[in-house]
Structures are given as structure tokens and as C-alpha cells.
C-alpha positions as CSV (number, residue, x, y, z in Angstrom):
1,X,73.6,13.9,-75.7
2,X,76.6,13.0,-77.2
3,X,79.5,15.2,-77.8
4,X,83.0,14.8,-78.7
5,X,86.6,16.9,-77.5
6,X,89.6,17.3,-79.3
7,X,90.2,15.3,-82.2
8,X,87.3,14.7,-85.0
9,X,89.3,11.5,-86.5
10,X,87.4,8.9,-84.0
11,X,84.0,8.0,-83.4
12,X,81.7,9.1,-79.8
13,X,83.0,7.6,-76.9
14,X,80.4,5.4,-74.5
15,X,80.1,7.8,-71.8
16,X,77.3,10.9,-72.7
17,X,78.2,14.7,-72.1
18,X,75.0,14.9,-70.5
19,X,71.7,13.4,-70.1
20,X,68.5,15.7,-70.8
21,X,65.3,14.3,-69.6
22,X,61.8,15.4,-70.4
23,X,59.1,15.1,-68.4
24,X,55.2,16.2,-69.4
25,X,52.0,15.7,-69.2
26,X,48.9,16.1,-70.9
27,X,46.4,18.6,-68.9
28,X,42.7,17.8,-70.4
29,X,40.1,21.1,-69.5
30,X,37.1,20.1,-70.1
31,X,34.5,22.2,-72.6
32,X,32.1,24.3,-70.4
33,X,28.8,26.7,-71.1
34,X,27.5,28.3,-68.2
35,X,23.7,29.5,-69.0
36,X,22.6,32.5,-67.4
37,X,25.1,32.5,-65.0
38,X,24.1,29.1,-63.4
39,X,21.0,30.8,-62.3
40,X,17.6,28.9,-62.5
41,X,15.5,30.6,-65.0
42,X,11.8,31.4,-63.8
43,X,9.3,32.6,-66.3
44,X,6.0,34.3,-64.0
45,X,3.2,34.3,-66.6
46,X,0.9,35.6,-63.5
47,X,-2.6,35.7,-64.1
48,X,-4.3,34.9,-67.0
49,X,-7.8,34.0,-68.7
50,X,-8.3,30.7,-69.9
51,X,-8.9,31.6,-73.2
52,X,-7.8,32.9,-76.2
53,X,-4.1,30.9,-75.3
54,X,-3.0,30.6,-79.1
55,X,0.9,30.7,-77.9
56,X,1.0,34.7,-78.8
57,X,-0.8,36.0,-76.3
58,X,0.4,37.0,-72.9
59,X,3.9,36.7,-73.7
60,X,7.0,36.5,-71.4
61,X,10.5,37.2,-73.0
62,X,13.0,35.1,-71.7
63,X,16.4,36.4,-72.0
64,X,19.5,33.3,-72.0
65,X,22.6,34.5,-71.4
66,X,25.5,32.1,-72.0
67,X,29.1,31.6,-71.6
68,X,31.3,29.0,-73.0
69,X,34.8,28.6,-72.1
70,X,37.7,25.7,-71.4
71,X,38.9,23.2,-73.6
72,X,38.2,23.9,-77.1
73,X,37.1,27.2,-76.9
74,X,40.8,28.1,-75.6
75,X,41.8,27.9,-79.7
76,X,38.8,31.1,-80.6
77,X,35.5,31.5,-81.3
78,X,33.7,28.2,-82.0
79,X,30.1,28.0,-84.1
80,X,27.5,27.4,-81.3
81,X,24.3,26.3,-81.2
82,X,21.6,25.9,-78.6
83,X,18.5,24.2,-78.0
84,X,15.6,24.0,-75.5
85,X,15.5,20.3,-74.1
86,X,12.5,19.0,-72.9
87,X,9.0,17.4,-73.0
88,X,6.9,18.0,-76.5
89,X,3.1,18.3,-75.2
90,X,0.9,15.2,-76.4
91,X,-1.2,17.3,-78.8
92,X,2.2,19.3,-80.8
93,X,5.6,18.9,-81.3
94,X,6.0,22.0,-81.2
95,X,5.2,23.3,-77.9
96,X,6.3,22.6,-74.5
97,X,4.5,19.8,-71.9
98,X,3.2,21.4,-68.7
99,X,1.0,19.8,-66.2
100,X,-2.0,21.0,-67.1
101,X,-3.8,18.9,-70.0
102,X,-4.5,20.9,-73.2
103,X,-2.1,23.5,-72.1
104,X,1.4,23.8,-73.7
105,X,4.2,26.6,-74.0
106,X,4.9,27.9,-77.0
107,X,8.5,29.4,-77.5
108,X,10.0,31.7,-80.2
109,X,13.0,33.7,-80.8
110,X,12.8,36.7,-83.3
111,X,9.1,35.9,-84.2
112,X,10.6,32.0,-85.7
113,X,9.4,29.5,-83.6
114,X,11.5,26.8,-81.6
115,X,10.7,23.4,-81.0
116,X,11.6,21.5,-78.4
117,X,15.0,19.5,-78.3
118,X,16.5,21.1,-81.8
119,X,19.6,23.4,-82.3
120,X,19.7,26.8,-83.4
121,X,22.9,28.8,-84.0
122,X,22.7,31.6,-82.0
123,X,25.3,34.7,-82.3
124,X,27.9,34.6,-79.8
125,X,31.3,37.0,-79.8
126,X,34.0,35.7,-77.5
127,X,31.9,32.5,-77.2
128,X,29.4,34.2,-75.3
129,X,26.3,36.0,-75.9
130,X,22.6,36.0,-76.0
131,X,19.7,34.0,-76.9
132,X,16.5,36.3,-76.5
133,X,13.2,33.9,-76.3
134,X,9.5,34.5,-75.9
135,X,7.5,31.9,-74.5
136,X,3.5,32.1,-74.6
137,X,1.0,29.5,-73.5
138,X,-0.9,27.6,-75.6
139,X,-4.0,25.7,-75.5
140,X,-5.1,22.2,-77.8
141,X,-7.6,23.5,-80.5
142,X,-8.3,26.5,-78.6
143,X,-9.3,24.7,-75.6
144,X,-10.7,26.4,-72.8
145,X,-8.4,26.0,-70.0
146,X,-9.7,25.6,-66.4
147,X,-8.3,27.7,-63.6
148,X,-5.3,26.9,-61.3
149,X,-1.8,26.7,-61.4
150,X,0.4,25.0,-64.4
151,X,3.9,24.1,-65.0
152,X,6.3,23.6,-67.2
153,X,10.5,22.6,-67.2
154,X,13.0,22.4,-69.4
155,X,16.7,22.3,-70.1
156,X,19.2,25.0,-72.4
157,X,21.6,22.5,-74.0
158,X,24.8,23.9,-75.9
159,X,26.4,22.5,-78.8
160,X,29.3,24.0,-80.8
161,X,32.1,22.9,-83.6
């Protein structure tokens, strides 16, 4: 900074008032969704027959609670949208994998299906909110399924703009 005393009729001499420096830095916080709370979500479908598992029966609502936050939700609400990652079966696309052969899971949200690994915009305020799923099993062609224990995994992935 530059500055000048007395008289205006000359030019700045080679010595500065004062010096200012700045000094920053650039802080990066990174984009974050927590899914229900960072809780593992269980779905107990209990005991049922091995029949009549067309994906609507014996349903088990699956409530997703989500929380975004960091980064470039700092600047407001963003559009998100989530999906349900994981395995197709071998017999749909549209049904979950378990490890039971014939046997898939069926999930749907307000009575629209979803299939695994695509985005749907969900309604968030704050950048938060809820995703309210039901899942169902579902058997290949009506198959009979034999008894014992299945199951099935997959992942909530969050996307937003």
C-alpha cells in the first residue's frame, strides 16, 4: 500500500506505508447422506408358505430415513434422488437376488415398483426426509419354494444436483 504526505506535485516514493498480507485457504467438506441414521436396516419377513409369493403378498414396509448435509448442501435444498443398489435375480430385473433359487424380493414405493440400481427422486425438506418402501418376496413363475431360510442384501445409494 502506497500512500503519499504532504505535497501531491511528485510521484510515490519507494518505501510502502504499509504492507497488508493475505493469507487463506480453501476448506473442501465433503457431500454426505447418512441413511437411516447409519443403522443397518433388517427386514424380518418371519414365517411364511411357499406359495402364492407373487411379490404382494406378505409384505414388509421398509421405512429409509435420510439425511444429507456438507459440502454442497451448505448452499440449500438440492434435488435428491435415491436408488436401491444391488443384485437383479437371474429370472427378473426387477426384483432383488436372494440365496434361495426361484426366490427374489420385490420392492415398491407408493404401489410403483422399483428396480434395482435406478434413481427415484424422493421428497426431502432441508435435504432430509423419507423414502417409505415395501418389499415382498417373490417366486420365478409362481414357483413353489422349498422351506428354510433366504437372504437377500443391498445398498441405499444417494444422488442429488
Amino acid at each position: 500500500m502506497y500512500g503519499r504526505l504532504g505535497s501531491t506535485d511528485g510521484g510515490f516514493g519507494p518505501n510502502p506505508m504499509a504492507q497488508v498480507f493475505i493469507q487463506s485457504a480453501i476448506l473442501y467438506v465433503p457431500d454426505k447422506c447418512v441413511v437411516n441414521e447409519g443403522q443397518l436396516i433388517n427386514v424380518e419377513f418371519g414365517e411364511i408358505g411357499g406359495s402364492d409369493l407373487n411379490g404382494s403378498n406378505y409384505p414388509q414396509s421398509i421405512p429409509v430415513r435420510f439425511q444429507c448435509e456438507g459440502g454442497s448442501f451448505e448452499d440449500g435444498t438440492l434435488n435428491i434422488k435415491l436408488a436401491v443398489s444391488g443384485t437383479a435375480a437371474s429370472f427378473s430385473n426387477e426384483v432383488f437376488k436372494t440365496d434361495k433359487n426361484d426366490l427374489g424380493i420385490r420392492l415398491t414405493h407408493n404401489g410403483q415398483l422399483v428396480i434395482p440400481n435406478e434413481f427415484y427422486p424422493v421428497p426431502n425438506i432441508g435435504n432430509g426426509g423419507s423414502w417409505n418402501l415395501v418389499a415382498a418376496p417373490f417366486a420365478n413363475g409362481g414357483a413353489e419354494i422349498g422351506e428354510g431360510e433366504f437372504n437377500a442384501s443391498a445398498t441405499i445409494v444417494a444422488a442429488f444436483q
